[in-house]
Each structure stands twice: as C-alpha cells, then as structure tokens.
MILUMGU-336075 format. One record per residue: residue number from 1; residue in one letter; x, y, z of N, C-alpha, C in turn. Coordinates in Angstrom, 3 decimals. Layout:
seq=NUM	type=a	n.xx=X	n.yy=Y	n.zz=Z	ca.xx=X	ca.yy=Y	ca.zz=Z	c.xx=X	c.yy=Y	c.zz=Z
...
This chain:
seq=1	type=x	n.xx=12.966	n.yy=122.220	n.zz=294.125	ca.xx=12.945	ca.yy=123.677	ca.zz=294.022	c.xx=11.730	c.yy=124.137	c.zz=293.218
seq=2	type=x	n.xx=11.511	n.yy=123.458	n.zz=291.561	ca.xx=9.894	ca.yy=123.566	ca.zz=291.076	c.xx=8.965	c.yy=124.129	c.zz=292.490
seq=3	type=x	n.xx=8.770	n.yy=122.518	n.zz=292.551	ca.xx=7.303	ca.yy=122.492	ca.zz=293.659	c.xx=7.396	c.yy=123.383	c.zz=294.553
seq=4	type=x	n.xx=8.263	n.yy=123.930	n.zz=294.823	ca.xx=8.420	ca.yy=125.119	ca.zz=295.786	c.xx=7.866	c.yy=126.212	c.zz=295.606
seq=5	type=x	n.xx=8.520	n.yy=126.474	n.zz=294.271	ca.xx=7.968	ca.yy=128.066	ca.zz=293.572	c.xx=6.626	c.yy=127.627	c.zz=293.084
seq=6	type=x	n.xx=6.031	n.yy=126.848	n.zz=292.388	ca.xx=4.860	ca.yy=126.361	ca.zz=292.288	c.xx=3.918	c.yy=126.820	c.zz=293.610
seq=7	type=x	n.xx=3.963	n.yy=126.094	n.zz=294.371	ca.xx=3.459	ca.yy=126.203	ca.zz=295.771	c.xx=3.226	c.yy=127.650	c.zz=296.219
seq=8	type=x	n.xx=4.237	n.yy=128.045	n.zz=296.505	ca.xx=4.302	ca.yy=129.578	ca.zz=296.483	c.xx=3.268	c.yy=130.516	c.zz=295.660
seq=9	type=x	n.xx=3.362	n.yy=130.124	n.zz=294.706	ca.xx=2.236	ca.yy=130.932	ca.zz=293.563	c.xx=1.245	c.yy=130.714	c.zz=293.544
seq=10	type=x	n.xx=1.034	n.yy=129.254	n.zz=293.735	ca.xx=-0.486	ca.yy=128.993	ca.zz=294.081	c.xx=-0.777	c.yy=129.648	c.zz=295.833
seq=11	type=x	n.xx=0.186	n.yy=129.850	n.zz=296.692	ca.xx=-0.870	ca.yy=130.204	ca.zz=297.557	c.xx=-0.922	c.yy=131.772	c.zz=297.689
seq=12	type=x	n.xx=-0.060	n.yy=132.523	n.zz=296.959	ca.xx=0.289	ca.yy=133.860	ca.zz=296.926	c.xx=-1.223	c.yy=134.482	c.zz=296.253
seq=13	type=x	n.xx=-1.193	n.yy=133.451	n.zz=295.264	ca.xx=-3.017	ca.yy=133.655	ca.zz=294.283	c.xx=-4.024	c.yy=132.613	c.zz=294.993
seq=14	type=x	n.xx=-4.112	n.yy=132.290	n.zz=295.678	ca.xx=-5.089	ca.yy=131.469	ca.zz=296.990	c.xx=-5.577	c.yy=133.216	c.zz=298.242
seq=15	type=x	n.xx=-4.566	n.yy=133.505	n.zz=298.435	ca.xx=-4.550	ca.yy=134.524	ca.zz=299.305	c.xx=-5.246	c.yy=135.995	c.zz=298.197
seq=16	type=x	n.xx=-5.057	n.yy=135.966	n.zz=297.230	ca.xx=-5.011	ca.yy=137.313	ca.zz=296.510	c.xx=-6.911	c.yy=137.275	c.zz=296.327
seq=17	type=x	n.xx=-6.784	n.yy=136.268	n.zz=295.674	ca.xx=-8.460	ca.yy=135.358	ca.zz=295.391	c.xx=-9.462	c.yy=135.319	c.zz=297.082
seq=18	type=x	n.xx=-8.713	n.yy=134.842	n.zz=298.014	ca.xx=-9.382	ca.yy=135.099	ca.zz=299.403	c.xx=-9.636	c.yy=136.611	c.zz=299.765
seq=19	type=x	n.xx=-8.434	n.yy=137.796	n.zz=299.497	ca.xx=-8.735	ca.yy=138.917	ca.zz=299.662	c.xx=-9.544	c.yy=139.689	c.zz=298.584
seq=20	type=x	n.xx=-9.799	n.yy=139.414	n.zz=297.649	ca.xx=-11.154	ca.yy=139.921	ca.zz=296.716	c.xx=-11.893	c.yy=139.751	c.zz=296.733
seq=21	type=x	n.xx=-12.484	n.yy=138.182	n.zz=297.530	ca.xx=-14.174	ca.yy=137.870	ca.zz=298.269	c.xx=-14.320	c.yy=138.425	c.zz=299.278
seq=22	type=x	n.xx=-12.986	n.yy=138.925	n.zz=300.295	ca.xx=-13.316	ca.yy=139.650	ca.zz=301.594	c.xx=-13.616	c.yy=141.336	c.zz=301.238
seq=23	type=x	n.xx=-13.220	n.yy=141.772	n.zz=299.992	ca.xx=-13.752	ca.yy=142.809	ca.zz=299.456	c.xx=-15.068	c.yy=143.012	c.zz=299.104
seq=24	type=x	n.xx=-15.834	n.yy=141.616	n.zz=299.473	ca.xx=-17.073	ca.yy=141.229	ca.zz=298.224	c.xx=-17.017	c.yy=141.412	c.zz=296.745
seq=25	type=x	n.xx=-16.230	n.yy=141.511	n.zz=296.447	ca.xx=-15.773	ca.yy=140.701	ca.zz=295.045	c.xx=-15.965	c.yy=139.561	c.zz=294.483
seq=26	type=x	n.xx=-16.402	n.yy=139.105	n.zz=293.443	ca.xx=-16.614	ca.yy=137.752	ca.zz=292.838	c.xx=-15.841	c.yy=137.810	c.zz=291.484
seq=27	type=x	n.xx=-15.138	n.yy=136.749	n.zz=291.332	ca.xx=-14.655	ca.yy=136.987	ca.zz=289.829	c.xx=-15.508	c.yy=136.014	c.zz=288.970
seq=28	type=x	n.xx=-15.675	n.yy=136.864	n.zz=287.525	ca.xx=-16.758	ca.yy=135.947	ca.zz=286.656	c.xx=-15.672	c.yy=135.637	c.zz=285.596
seq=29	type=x	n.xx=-16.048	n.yy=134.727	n.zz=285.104	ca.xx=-15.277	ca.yy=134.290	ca.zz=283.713	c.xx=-16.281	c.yy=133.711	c.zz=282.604
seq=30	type=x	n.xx=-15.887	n.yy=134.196	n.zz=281.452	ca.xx=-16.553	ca.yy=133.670	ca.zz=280.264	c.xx=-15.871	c.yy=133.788	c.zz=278.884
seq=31	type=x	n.xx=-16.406	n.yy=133.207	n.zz=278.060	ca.xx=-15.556	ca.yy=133.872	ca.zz=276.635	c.xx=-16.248	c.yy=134.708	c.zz=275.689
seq=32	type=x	n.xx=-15.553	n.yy=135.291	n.zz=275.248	ca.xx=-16.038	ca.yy=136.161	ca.zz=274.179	c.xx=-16.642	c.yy=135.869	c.zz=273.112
seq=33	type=x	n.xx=-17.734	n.yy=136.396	n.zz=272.258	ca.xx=-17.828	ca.yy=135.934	ca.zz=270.796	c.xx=-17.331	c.yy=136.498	c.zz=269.923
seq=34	type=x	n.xx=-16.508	n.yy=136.282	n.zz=268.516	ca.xx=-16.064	ca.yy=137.094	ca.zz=267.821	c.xx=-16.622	c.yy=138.912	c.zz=268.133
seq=35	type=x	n.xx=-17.698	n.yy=139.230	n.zz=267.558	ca.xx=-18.510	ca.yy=140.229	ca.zz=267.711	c.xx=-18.325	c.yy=141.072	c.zz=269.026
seq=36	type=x	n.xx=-18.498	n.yy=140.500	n.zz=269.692	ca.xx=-18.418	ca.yy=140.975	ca.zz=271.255	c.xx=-16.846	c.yy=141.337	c.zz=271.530
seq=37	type=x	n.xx=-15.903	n.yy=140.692	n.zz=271.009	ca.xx=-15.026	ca.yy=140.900	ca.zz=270.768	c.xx=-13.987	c.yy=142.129	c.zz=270.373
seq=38	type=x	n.xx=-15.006	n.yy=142.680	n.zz=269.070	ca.xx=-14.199	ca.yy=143.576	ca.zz=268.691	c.xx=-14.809	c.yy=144.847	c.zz=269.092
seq=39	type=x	n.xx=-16.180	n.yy=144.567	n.zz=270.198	ca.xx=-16.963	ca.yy=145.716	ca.zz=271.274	c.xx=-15.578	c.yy=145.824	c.zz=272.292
seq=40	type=x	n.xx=-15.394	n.yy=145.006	n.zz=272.665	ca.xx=-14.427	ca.yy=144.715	ca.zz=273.684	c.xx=-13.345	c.yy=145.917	c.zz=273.790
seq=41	type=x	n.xx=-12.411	n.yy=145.737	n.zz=272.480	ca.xx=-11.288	ca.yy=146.357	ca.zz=271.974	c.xx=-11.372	c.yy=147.739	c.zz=271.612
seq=42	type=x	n.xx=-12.855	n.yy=147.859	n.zz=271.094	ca.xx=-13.161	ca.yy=149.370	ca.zz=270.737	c.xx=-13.183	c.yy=150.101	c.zz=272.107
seq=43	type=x	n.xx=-14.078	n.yy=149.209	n.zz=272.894	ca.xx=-14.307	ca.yy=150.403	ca.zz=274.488	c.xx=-12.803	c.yy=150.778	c.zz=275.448
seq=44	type=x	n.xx=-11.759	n.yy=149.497	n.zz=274.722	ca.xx=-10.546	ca.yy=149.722	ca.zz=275.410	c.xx=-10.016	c.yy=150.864	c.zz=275.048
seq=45	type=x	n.xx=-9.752	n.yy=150.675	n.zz=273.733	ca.xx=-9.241	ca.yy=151.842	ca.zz=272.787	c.xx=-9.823	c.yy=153.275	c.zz=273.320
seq=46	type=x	n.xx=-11.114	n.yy=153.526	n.zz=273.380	ca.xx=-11.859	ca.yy=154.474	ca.zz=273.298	c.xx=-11.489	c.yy=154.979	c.zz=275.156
seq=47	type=x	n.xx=-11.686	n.yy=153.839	n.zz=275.686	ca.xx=-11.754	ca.yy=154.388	ca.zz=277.255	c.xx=-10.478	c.yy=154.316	c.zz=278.522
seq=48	type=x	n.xx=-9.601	n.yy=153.271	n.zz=277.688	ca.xx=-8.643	ca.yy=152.954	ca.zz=278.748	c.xx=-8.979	c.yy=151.932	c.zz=280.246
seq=49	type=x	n.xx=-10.435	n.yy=151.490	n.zz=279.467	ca.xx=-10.849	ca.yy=151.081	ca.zz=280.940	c.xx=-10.112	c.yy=149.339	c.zz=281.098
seq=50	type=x	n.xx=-10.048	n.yy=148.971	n.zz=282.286	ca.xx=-9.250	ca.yy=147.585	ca.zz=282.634	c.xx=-10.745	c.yy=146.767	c.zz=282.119
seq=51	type=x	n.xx=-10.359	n.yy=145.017	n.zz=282.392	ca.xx=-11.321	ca.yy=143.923	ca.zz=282.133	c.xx=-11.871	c.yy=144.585	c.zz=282.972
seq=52	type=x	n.xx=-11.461	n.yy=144.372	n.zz=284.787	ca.xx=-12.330	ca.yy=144.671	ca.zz=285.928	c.xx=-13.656	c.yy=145.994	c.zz=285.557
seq=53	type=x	n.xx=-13.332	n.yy=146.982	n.zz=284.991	ca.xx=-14.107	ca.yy=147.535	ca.zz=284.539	c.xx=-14.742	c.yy=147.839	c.zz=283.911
seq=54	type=x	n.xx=-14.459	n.yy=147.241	n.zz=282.641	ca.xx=-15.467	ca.yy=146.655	ca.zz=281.310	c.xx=-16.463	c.yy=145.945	c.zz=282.211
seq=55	type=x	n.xx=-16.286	n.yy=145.176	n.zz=282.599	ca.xx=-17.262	ca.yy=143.788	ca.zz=282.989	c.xx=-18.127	c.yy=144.522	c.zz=283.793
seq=56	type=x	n.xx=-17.143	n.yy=145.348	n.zz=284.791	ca.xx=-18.752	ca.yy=145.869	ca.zz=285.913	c.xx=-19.281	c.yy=146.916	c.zz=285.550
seq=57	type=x	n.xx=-18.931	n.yy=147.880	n.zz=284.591	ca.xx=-19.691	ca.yy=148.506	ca.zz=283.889	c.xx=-20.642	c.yy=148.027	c.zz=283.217
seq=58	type=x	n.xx=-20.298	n.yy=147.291	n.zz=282.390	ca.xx=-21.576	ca.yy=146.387	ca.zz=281.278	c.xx=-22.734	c.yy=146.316	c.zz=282.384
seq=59	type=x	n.xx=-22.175	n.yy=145.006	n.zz=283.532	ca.xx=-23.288	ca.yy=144.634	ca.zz=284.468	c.xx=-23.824	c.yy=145.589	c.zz=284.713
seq=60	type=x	n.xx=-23.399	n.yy=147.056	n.zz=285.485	ca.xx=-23.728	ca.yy=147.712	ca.zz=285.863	c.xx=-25.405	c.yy=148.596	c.zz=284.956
seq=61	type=x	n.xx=-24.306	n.yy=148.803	n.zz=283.670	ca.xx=-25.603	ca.yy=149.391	ca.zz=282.345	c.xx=-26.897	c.yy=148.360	c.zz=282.136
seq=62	type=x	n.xx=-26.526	n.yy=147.168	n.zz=282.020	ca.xx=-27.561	ca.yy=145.677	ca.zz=281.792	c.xx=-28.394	c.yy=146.213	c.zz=282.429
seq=63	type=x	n.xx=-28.153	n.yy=146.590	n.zz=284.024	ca.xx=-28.632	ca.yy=146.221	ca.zz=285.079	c.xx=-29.600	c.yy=147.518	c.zz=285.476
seq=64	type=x	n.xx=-29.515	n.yy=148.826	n.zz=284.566	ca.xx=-29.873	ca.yy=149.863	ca.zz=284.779	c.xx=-30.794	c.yy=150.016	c.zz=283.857
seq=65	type=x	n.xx=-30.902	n.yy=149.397	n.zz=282.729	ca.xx=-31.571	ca.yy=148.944	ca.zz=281.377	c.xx=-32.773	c.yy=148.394	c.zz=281.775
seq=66	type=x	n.xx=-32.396	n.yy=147.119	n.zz=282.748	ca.xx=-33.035	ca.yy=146.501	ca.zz=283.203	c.xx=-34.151	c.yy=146.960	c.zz=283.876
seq=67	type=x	n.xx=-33.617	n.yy=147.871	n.zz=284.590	ca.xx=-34.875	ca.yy=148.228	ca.zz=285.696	c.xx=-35.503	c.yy=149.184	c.zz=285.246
seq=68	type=x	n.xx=-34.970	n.yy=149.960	n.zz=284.050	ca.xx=-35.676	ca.yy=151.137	ca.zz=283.835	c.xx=-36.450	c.yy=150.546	c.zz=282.243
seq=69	type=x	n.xx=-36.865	n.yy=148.965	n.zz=282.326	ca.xx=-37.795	ca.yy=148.891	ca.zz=280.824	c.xx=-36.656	c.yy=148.960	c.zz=279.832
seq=70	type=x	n.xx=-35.682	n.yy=148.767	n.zz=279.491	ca.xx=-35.050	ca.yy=149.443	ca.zz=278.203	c.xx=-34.230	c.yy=147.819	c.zz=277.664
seq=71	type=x	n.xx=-34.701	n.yy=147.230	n.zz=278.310	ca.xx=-33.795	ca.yy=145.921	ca.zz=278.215	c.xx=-33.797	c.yy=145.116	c.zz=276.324
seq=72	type=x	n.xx=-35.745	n.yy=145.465	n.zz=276.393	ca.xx=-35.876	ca.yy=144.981	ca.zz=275.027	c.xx=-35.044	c.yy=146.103	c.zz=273.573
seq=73	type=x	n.xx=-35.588	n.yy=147.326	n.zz=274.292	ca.xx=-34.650	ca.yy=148.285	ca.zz=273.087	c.xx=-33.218	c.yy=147.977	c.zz=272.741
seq=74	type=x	n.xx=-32.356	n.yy=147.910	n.zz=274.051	ca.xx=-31.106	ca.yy=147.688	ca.zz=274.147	c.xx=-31.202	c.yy=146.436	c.zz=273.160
seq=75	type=x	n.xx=-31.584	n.yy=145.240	n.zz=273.316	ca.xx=-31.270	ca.yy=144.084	ca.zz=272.535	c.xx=-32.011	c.yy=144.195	c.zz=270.946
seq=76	type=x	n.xx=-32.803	n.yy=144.939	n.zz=270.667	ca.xx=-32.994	ca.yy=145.589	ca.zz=269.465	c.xx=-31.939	c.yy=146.597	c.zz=268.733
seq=77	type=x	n.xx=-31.600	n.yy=147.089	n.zz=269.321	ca.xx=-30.647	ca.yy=148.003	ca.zz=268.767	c.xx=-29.278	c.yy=147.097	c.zz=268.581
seq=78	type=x	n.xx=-29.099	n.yy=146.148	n.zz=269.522	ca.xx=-27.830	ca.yy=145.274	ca.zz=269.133	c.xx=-28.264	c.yy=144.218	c.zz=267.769
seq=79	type=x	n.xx=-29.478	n.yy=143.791	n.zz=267.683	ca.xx=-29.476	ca.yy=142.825	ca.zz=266.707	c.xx=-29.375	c.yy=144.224	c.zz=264.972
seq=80	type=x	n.xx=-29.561	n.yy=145.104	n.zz=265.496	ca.xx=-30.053	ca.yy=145.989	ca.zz=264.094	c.xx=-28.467	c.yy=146.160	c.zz=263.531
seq=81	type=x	n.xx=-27.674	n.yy=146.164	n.zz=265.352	ca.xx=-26.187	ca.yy=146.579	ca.zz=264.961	c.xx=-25.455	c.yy=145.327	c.zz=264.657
seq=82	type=x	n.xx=-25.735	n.yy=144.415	n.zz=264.557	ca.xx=-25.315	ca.yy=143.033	ca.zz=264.075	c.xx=-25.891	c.yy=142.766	c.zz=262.412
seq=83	type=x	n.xx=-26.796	n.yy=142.966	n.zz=262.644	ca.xx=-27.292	ca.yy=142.963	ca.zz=260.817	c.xx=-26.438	c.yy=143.949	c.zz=259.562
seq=84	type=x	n.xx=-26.447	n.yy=145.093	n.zz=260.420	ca.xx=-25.832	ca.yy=146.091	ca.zz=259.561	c.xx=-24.313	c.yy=145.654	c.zz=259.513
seq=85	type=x	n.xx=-23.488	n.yy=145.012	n.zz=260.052	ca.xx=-22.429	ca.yy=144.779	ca.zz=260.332	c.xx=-21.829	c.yy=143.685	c.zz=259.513
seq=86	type=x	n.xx=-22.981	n.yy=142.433	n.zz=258.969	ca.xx=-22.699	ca.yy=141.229	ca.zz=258.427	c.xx=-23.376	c.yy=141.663	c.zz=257.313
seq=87	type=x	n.xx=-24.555	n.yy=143.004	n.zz=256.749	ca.xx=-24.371	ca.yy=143.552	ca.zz=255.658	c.xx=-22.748	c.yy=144.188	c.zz=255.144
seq=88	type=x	n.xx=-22.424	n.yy=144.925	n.zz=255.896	ca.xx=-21.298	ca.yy=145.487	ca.zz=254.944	c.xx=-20.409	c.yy=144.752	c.zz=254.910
seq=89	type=x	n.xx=-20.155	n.yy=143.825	n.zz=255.697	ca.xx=-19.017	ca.yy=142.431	ca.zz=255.588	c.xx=-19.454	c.yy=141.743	c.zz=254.176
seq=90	type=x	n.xx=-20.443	n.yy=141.385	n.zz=254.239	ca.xx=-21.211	ca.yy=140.722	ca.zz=252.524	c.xx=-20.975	c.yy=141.344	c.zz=251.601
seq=91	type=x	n.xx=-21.658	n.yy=143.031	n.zz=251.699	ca.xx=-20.523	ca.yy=143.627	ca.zz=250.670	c.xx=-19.300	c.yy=143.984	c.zz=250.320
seq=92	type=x	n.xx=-18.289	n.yy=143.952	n.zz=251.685	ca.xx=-17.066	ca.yy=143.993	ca.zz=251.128	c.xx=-16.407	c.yy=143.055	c.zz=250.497
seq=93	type=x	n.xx=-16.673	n.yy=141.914	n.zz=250.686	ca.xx=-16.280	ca.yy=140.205	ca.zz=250.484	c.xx=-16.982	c.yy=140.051	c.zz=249.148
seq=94	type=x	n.xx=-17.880	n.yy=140.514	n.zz=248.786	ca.xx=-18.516	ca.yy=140.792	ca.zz=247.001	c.xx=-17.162	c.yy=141.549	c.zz=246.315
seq=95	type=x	n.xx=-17.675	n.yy=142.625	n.zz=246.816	ca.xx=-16.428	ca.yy=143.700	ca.zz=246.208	c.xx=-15.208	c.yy=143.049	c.zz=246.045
seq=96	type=x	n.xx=-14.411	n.yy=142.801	n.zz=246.717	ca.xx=-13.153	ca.yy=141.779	ca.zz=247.040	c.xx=-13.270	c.yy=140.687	c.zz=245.766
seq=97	type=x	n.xx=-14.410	n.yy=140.190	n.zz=245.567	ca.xx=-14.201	ca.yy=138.615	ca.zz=245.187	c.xx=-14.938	c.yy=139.428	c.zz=243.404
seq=98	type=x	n.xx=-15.367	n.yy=140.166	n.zz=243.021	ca.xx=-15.606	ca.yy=140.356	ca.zz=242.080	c.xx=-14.612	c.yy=141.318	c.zz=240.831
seq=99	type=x	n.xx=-13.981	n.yy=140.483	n.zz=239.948	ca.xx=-12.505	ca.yy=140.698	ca.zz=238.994	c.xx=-13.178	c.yy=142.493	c.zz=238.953
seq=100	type=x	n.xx=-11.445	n.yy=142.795	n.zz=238.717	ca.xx=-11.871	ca.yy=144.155	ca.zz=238.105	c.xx=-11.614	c.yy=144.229	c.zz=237.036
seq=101	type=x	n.xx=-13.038	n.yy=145.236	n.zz=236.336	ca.xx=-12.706	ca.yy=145.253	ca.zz=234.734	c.xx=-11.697	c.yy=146.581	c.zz=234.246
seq=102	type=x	n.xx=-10.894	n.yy=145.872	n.zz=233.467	ca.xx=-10.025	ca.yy=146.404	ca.zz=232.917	c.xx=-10.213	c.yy=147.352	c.zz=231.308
seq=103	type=x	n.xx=-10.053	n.yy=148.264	n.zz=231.192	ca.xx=-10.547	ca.yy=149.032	ca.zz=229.862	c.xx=-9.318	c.yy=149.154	c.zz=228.888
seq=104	type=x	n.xx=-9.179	n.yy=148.212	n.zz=228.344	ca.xx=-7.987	ca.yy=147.964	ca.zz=227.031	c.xx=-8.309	c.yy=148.505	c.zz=225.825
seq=105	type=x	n.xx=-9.078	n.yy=149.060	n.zz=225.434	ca.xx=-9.359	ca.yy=149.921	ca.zz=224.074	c.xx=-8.214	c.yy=150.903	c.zz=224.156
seq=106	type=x	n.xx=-7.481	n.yy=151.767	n.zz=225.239	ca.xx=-6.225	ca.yy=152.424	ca.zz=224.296	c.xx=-5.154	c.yy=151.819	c.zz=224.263
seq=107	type=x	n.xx=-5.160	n.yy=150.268	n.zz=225.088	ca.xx=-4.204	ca.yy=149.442	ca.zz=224.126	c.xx=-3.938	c.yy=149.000	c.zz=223.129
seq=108	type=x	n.xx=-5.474	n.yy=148.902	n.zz=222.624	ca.xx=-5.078	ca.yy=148.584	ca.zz=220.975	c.xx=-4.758	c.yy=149.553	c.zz=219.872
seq=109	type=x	n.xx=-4.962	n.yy=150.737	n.zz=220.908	ca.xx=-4.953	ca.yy=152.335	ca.zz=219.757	c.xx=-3.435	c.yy=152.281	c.zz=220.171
seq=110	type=x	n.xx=-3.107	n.yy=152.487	n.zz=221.000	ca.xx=-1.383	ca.yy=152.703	ca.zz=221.270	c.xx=-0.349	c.yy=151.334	c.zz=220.470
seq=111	type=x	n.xx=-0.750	n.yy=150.159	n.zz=219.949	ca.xx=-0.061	ca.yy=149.380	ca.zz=219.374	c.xx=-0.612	c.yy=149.797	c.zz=217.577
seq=112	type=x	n.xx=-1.379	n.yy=149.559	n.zz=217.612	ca.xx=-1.610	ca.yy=150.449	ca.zz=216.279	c.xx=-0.794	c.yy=151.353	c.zz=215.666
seq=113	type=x	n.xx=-0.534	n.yy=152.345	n.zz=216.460	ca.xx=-0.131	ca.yy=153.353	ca.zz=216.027	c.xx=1.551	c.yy=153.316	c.zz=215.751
C-alpha cells in the first residue's frame, strides 16, 4: 500500500513538473545566504509576493540593470548595504557585551543616614 501512494506522488509531481516546462517554465533552485535571507523575508512581508515571484522578479530587475549599465551601481550599493549592516551589528554586540556602570554614591548616602 506504501509503494503505492509513493508512486502516485511521484508521478502526480512527474506530471505537475512536465506541465511547467510545457508552460516554458524552468524551476531554479539554490540556497540562500544568511543576508539574502533576511532580503528575502522583508520583500515577503512588505509585498506578499510567492517564491515563484520573488525569484522572477529579482531575474527580471538583474536583468534590466543589466542592460541598462546599472549592474555595477546595483552591486555597489549592495556591498555599501552590507558594510553598514555588519557596522551596526559590531556596534550592537559592543553595546551588549560592555558591563553597565552602575552609580552607587546615593547608596552610601542612604546607609549613612
């Protein structure tokens, strides 16, 4: 009974996968990098858009970047937005890791007294 339903699923997604190349469709796969990552989640948040449309949008912008000269700006502006990003991470992780000073001078006036 397994191998059955097994079988089944694989060819139900054999067929699903055949009808998205007859669309001209290609599916890409890759992984994420942290960073890219939390681009990912923001454009979801922000747009509602599916993977399918993250991905062919991006291509789509790359690809418009591309032709119109802007390719080097675009990857300038990402490294500037990566620097600034692992700056304020450095400083928050300072901040975080550095004791806070405590001001006990009206403790010793309040036992005093």
């Amino acid at each position: 009974m397994k191998n059955k339903k097994l079988s089944a699923n694989a060819e139900k997604q054999k067929r699903f996968r055949d009808k998205q190349k007859a669309l001209g469709k290609k599916m890409v796969r890759g992984y994420l990098s942290p960073v890219a990552m939390e681009n990912y989640k923001e454009i979801v948040e922000k747009t509602g858009w599916t993977d399918n449309d993250i991905i062919s949008n991006s291509l789509r912008i790359t690809y418009a970047a591309y032709k119109n000269g802007q390719i080097r700006f675009l990857n300038k502006w990402l490294q500037e937005d990566d620097r600034k990003k692992r700056l304020k991470n450095i400083s928050s992780m300072s901040a975080q890791a550095e004791p806070e000073i405590i001001d006990n001078s009206n403790v010793s006036k309040q036992i005093d007294e």
